[in-house]
N, C-alpha and C positions, 0 to 999 in steps of 0.2 A: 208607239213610236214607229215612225217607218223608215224604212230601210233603205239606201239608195247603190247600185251599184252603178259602178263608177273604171270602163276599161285603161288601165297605164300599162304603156313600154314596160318591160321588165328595165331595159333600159336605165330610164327613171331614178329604179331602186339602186340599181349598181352606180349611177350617178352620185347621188345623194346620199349613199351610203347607210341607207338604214333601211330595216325592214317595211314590208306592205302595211301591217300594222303600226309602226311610228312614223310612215308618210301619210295614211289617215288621218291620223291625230294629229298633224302639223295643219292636216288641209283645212280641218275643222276647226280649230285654231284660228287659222288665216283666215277663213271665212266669216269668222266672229268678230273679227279685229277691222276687216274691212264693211260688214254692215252694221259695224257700231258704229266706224269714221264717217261713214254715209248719211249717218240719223238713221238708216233702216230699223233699226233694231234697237231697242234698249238694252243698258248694260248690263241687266237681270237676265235677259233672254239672249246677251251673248254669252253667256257665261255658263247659260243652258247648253246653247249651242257648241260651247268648247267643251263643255262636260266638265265642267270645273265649278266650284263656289264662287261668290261674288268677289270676294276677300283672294282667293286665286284668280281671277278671271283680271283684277286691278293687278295683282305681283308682273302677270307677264306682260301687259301691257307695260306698267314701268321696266321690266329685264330690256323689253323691245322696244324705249324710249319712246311710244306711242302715245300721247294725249290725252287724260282721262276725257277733259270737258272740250269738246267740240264745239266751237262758236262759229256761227255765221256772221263774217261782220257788218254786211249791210243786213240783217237783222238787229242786231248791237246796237249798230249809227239808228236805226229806224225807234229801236226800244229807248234807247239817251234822249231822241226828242220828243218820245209824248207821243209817236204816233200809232 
């Protein structure tokens, strides 16, 4: 695994209210949740990415009203006629 450091305002923490450690895990989190939305990533490897099981990695997506299945719908329209 590699490691990334990453400099924040202390700022930030005293914002936000939680430790260096539970803004990490939100980031990584977040980062999972927007390159699932994206198609970047499958739901398997974002839930790598959040550090979480599939089965958790689906909970917070639902907690965060987030969309399991992401549809393009001019892919959709394109897939209904046959092409």
């Amino acid at each position: 695994m590699t490691t990334l450091e990453i400099a924040m305002p202390d700022s930030v923490f005293a914002a936000l209210r939680r430790a260096p450690r539970e803004v990490a895990r939100e980031m990584r989190i977040a980062a999972a949740i927007h390159w699932y939305q994206q198609a970047s990533i499958s739901m398997e490897r974002a839930a790598e990415v959040a550090d979480m099981g599939r089965a958790e990695f689906l909970s917070e997506l639902a907690r965060r009203r987030v969309d399991v299945f992401c549809v393009d719908f001019d892919d959709l329209e394109q897939e209904l006629r046959g092409e």
